[in-house]
N, C-alpha and C positions, 0 to 999 in steps of 0.2 A: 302249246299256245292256248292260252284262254278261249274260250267262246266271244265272237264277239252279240251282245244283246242288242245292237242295230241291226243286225242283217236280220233279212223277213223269212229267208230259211234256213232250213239246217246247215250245221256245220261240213257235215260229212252223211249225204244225200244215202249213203248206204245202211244205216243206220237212225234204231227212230230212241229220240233221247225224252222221256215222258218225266224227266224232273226238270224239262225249260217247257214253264208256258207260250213263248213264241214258236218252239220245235211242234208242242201237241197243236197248235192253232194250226200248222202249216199242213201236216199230217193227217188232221182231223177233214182239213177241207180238200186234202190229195186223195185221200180213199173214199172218202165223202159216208165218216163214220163218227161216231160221237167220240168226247174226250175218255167214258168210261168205255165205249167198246174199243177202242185202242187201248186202254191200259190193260184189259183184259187179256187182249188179244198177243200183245208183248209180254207179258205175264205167259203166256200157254208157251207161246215158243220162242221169246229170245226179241232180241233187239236185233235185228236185221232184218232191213226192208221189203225183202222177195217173200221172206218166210211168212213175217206179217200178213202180207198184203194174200199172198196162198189161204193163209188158215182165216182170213175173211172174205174169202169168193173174189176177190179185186185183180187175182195175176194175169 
């Protein structure tokens, strides 16, 4: 199924998707980190939200 681009968060809350500008808006202000340290940060280890949030101090 598509994404839908009305809904104000993720699709799939276990998971962080940094090619939808609505996904990094939501993400950005749930870990309360900017859009490039979240790209970074999924970049280092993976598109999944626990792992994210561990390797920026937020778990």
């Amino acid at each position: 199924m598509a994404d839908n681009r009305n809904e104000r968060g993720p699709q799939d809350r276990a998971r962080i998707n940094i090619h939808e500008d609505y996904e990094v808006r939501y993400w950005t202000k749930a870990l309360g980190v900017s859009a490039e340290e979240l790209t970074r940060a999924v970049q280092a280890v993976g598109v999944m939200r626990d792992d994210v949030a561990r390797h920026l101090g937020k778990a």
